[in-house]
KEKE-3310 file (N, C-alpha, C; in steps of 0.2 Angstrom, whole numbers, plus 5000, padded with zeros to 4 digits):
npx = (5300:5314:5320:5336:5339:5330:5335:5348:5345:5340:5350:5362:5361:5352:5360:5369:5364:5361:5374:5379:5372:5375:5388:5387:5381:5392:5402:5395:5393:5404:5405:5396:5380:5370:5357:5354:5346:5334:5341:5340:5325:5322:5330:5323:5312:5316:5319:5307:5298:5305:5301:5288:5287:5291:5283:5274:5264:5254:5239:5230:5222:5221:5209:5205:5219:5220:5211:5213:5226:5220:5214:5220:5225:5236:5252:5267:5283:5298:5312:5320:5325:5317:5305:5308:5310:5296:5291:5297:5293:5279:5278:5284:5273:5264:5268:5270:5256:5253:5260:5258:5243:5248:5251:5239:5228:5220:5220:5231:5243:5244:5253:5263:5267:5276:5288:5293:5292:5305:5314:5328:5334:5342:5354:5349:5335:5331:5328:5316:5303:5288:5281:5269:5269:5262:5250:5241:5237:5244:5247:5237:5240:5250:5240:5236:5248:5251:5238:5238:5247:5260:5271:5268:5276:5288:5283:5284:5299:5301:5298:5304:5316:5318:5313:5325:5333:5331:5338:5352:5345:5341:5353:5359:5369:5372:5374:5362:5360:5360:5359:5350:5342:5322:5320:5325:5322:5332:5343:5341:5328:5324:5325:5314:5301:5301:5302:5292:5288:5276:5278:5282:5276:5268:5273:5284:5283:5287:5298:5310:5311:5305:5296:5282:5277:5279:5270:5256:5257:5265:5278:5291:5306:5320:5324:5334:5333:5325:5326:5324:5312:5313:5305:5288:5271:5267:5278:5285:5290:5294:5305:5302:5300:5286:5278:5280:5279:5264:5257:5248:5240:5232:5229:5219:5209:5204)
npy = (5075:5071:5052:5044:5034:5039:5052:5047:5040:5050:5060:5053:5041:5047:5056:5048:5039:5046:5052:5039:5036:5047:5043:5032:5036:5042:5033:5027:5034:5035:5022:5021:5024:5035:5043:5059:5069:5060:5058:5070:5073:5062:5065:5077:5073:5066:5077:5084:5074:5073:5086:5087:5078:5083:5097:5094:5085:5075:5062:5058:5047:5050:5050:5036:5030:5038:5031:5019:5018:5022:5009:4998:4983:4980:4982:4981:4977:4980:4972:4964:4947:4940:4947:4958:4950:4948:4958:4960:4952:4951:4965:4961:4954:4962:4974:4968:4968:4981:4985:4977:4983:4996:4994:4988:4993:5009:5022:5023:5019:5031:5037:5028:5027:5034:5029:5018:5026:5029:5026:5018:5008:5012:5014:5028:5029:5022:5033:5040:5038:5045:5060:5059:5048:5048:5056:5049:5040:5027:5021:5013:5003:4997:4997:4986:4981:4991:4990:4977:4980:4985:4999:5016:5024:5016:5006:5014:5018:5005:5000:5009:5006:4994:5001:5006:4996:4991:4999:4994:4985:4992:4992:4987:4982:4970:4953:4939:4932:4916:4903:4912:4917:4917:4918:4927:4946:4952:4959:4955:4948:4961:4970:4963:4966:4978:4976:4982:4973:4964:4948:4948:4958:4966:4957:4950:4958:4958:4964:4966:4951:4936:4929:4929:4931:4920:4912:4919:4916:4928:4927:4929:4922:4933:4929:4923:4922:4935:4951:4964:4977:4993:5005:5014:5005:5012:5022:5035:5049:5062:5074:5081:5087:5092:5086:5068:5068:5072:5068:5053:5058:5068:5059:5052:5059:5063)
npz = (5687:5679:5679:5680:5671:5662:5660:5655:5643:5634:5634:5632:5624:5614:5606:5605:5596:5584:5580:5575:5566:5558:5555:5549:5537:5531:5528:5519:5511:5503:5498:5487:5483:5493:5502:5506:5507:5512:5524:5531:5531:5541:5551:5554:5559:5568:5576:5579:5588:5598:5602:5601:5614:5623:5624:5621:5630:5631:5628:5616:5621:5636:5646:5646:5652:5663:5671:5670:5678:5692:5692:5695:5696:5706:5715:5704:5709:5702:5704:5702:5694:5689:5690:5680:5670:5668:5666:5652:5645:5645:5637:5626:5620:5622:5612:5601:5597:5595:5586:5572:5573:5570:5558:5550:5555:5552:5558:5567:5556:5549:5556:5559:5546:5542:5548:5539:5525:5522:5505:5505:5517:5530:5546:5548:5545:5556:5565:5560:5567:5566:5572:5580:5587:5602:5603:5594:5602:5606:5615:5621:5618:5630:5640:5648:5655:5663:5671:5676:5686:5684:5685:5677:5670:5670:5662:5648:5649:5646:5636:5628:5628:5621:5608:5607:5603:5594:5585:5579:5570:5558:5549:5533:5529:5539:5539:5538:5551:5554:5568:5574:5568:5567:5581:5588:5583:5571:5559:5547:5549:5550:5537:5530:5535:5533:5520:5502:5494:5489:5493:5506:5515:5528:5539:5553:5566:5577:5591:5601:5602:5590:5592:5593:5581:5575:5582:5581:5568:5557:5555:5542:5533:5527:5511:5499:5484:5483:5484:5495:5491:5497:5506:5506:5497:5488:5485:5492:5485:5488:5496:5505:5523:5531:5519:5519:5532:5536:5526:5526:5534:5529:5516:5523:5529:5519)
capx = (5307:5318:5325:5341:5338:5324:5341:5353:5342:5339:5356:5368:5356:5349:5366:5372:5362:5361:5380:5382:5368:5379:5392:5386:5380:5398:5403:5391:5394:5411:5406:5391:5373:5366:5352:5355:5340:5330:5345:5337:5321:5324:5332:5317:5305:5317:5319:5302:5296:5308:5300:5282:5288:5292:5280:5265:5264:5248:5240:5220:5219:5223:5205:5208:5227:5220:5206:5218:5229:5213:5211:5225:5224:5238:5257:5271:5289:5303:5317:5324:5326:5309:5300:5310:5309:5292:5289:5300:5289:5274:5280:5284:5266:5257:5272:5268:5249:5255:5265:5252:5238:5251:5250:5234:5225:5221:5222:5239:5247:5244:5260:5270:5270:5281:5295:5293:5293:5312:5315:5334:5335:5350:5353:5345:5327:5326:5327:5311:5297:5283:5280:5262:5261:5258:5246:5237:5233:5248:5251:5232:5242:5253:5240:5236:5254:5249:5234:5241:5253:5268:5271:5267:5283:5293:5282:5286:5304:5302:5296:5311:5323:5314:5315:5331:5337:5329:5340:5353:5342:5340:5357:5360:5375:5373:5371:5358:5363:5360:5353:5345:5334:5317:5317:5328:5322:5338:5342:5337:5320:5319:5322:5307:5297:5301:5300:5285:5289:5271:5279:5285:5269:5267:5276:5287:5280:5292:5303:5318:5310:5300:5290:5275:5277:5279:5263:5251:5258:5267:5285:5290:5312:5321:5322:5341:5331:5320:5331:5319:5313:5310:5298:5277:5270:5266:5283:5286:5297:5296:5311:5297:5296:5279:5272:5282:5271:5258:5253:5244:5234:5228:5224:5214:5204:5201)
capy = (5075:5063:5047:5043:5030:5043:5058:5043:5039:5057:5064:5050:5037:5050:5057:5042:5035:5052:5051:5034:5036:5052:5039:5026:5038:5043:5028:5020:5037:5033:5015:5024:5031:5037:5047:5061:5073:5056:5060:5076:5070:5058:5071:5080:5071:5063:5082:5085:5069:5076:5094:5083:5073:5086:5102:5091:5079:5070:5059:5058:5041:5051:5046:5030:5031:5038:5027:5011:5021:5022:5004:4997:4975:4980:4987:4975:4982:4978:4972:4957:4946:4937:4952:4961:4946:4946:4965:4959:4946:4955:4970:4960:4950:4970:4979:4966:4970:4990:4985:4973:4986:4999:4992:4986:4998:5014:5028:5018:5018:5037:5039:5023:5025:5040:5026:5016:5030:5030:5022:5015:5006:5012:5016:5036:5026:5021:5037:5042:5035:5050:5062:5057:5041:5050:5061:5045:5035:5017:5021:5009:4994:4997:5000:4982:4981:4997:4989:4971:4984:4988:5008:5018:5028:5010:5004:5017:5019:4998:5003:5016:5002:4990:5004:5007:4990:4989:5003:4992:4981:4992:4990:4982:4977:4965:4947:4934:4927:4910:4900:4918:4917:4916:4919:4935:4951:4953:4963:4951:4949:4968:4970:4959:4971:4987:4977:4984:4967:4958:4944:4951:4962:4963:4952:4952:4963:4960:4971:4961:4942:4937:4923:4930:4932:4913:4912:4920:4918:4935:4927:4928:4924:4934:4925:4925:4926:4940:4956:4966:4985:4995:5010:5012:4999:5019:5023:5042:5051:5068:5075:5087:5083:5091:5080:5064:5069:5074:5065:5050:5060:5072:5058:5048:5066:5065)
capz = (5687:5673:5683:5679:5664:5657:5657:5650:5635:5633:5635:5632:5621:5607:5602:5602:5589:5578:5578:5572:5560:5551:5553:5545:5532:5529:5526:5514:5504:5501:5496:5485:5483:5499:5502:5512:5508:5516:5530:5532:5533:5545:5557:5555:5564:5578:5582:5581:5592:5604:5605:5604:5617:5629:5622:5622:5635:5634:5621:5615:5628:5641:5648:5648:5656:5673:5672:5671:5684:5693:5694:5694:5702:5712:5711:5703:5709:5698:5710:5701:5687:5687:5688:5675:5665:5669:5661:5648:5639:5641:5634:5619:5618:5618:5608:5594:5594:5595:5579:5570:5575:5567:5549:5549:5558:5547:5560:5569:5550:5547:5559:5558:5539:5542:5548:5532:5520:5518:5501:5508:5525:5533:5554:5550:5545:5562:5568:5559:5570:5568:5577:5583:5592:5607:5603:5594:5607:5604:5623:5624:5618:5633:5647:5650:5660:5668:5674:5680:5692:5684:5683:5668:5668:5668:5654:5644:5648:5643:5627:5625:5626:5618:5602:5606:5601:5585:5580:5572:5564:5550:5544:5527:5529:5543:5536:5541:5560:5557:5571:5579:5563:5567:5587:5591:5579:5566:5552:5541:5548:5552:5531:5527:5538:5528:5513:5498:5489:5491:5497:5513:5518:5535:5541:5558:5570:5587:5594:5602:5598:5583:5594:5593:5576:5572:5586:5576:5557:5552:5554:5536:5533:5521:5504:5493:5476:5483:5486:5498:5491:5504:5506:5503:5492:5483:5488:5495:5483:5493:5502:5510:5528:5530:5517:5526:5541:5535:5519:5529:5536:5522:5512:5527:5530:5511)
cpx = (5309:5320:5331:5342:5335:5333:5345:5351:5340:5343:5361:5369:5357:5355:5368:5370:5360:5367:5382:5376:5375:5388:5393:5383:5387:5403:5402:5390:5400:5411:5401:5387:5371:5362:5353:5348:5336:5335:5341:5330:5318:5326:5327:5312:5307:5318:5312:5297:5299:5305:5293:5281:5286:5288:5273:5264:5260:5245:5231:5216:5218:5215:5205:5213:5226:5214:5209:5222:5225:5214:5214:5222:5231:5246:5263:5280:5295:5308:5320:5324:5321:5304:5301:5310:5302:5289:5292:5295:5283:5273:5281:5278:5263:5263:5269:5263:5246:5259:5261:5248:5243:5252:5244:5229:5226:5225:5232:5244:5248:5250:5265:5271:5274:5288:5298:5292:5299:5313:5323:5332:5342:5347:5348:5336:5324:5325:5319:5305:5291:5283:5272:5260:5258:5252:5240:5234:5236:5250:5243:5235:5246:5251:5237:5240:5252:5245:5233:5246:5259:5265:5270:5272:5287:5292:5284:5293:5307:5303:5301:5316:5323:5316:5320:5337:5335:5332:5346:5350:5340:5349:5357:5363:5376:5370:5366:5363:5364:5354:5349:5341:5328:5314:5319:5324:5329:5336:5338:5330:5317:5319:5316:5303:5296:5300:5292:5283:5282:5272:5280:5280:5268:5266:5281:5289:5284:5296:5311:5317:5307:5295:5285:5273:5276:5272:5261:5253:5260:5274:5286:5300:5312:5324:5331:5338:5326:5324:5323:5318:5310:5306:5292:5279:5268:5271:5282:5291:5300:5303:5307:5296:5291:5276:5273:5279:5268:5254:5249:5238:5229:5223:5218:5207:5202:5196)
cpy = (5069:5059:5046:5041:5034:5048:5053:5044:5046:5061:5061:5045:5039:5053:5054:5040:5040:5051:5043:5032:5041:5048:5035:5028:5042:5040:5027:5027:5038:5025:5016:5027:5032:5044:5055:5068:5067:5056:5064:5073:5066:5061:5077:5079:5069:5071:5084:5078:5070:5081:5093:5082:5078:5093:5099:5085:5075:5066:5057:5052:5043:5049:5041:5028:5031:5034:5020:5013:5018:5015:4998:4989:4977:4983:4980:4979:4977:4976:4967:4954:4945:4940:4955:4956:4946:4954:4964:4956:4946:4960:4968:4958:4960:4973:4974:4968:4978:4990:4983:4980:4994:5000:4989:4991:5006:5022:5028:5019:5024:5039:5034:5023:5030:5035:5022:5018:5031:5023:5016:5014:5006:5014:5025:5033:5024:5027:5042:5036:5039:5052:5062:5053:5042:5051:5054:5041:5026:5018:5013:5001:4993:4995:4993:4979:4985:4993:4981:4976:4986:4998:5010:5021:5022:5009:5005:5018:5011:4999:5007:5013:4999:4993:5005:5000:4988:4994:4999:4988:4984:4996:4984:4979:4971:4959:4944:4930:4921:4907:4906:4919:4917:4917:4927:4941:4952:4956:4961:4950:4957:4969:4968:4965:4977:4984:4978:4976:4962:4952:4944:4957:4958:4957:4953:4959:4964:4966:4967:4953:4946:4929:4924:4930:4926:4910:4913:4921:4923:4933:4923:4930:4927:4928:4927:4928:4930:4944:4960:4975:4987:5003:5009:5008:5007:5021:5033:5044:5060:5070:5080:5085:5085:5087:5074:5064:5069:5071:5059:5052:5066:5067:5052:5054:5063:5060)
cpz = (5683:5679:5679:5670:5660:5655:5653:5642:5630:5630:5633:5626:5614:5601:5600:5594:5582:5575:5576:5566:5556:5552:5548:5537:5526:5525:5519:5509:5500:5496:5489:5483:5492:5500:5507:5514:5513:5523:5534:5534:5542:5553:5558:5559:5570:5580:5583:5585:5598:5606:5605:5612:5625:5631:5623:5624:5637:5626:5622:5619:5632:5647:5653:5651:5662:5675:5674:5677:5690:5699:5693:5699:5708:5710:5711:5704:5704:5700:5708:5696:5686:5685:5682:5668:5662:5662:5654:5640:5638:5637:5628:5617:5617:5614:5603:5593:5592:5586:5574:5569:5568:5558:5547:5550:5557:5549:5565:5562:5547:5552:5560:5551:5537:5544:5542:5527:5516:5512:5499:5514:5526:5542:5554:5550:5554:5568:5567:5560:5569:5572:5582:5586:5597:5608:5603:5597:5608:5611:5624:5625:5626:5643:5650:5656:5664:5675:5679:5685:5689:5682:5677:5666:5668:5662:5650:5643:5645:5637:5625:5623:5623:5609:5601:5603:5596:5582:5576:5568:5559:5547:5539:5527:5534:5541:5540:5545:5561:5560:5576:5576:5568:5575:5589:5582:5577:5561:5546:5542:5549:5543:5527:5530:5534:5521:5509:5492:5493:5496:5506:5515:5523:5539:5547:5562:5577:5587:5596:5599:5592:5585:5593:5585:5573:5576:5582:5569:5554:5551:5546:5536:5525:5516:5500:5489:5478:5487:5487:5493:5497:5502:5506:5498:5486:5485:5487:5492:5486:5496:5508:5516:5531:5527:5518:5529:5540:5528:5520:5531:5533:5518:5516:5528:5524:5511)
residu = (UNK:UNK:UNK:UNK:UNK:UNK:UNK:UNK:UNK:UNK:UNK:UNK:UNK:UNK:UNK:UNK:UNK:UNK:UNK:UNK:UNK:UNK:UNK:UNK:UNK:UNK:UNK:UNK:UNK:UNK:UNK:UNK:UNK:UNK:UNK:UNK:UNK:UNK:UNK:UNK:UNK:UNK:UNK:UNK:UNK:UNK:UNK:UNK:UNK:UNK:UNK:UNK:UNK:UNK:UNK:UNK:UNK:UNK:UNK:UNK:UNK:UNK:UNK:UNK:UNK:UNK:UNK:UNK:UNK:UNK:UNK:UNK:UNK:UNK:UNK:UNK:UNK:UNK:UNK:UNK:UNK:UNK:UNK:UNK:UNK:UNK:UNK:UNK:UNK:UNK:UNK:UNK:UNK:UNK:UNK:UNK:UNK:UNK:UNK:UNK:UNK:UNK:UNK:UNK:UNK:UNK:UNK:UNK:UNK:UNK:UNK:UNK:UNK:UNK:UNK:UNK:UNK:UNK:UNK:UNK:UNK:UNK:UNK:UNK:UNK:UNK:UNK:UNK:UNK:UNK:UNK:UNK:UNK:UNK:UNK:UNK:UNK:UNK:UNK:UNK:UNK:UNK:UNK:UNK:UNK:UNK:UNK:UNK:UNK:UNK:UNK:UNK:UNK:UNK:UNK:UNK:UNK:UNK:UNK:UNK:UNK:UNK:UNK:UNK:UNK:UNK:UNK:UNK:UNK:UNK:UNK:UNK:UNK:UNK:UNK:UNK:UNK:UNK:UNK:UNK:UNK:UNK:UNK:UNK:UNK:UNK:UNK:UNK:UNK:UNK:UNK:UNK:UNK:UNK:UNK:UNK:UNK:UNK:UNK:UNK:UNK:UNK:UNK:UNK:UNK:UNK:UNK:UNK:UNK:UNK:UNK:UNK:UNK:UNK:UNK:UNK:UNK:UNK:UNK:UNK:UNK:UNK:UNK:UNK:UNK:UNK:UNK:UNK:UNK:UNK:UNK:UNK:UNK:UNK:UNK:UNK:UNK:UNK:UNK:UNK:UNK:UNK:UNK:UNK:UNK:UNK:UNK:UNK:UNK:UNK:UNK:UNK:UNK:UNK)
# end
């Protein structure tokens, strides 16, 4: 059965941000070019990650999931700020290395490169995540929380929020923040992120911060004299979203 927060983000969440995507696509084609075949696209896979989500309920770790369950050091309840702080700042240490692991990590990058295929960053791009991370097994980055005590349906609903906050960050239009540079995830560093411009190869990997980023060396500011491109470094000119889904993993089989 959904809890509360799982029905919200489900029911109250995912509209939300469909509709302010075909807003913001309204917009910026009044002021413009905007893509809406890559709209399409886009709206393709968040419904198909939704009918994944709920159709096919398990993921190739699955294994290892009841094993971590299993053997769990003990149970951590979440009743206060410490703790929720607590879940907060580990959840960004393993989402970076779920994200890291995502662009480096060949079989990980056959379904994140489905989110980085749109060759415009607007708010619809962040609606295409893949519909396979499930299936793939980026729950392992997560099961270390599992296995310190926090629940695995929290972590997950962490991680939902965690997502759900990186969805303005791909507006263009939002300037450079300032002094939230370099610590909070913002637009301006989430564009470095999408960009295919050498320079800016994987680079800034958080989710809400970018500490971890500047920890291990991937924090990379965007630059005035380098206007970002976005899409592959072989950039996706398809509007097909079969071969968006599926072209990572055709040419990985090959």
């Amino acid at each position: 059965r959904m809890t509360g927060i799982e029905q919200f983000l489900l029911f109250v969440m995912a509209p939300t941000v469909l509709g302010l995507s075909v807003l913001e696509g309204r917009v910026l084609s009044r002021r413009g070019d905007y893509d809406w075949r890559a709209f399409g696209v886009s709206l393709f896979d968040f419904v198909l990650r939704l009918v994944m989500t709920v159709a096919v309920p398990f993921t190739i770790a699955k294994p290892l999931v009841d094993w971590v369950v299993a053997h769990r050091l003990g149970h951590i309840v979440v009743d206060g700020l410490l703790p929720a702080l607590g879940l907060f700042i580990a959840l960004e240490f393993f989402y970076y290395w779920l994200h890291r692991a995502g662009h480096r990590v060949r079989w990980f990058w056959c379904n994140h490169a489905v989110h980085h295929s749109p060759n415009q960053l607007c708010l619809a791009a962040s609606l295409r995540i893949g519909a396979f991370g499930r299936l793939t097994g980026n729950v392992v980055f997560m099961l270390p929380l599992v296995w310190l005590g926090f629940d695995l349906r929290l972590v997950a609903t962490a991680l939902t929020l965690n997502l759900l906050y990186q969805f303005w960050l791909h507006a263009t239009w939002i300037p450079n923040l300032g002094p939230l540079e370099g610590w909070l995830n913002t637009p301006s560093a989430h564009r470095v992120h999408h960009a295919a411009n050498p320079e800016y190869l994987d680079a800034n990997y958080g989710g809400v911060l970018v500490v971890f980023d500047r920890l291990f060396g991937t924090y990379v500011p965007e630059r005035a004299d380098l206007p970002c491109r976005y899409g592959l470094v072989h950039p996706m000119t398809s509007a097909n979203p079969l071969k968006v889904e599926f072209a990572q993993w055709w040419w990985l089989a090959r």
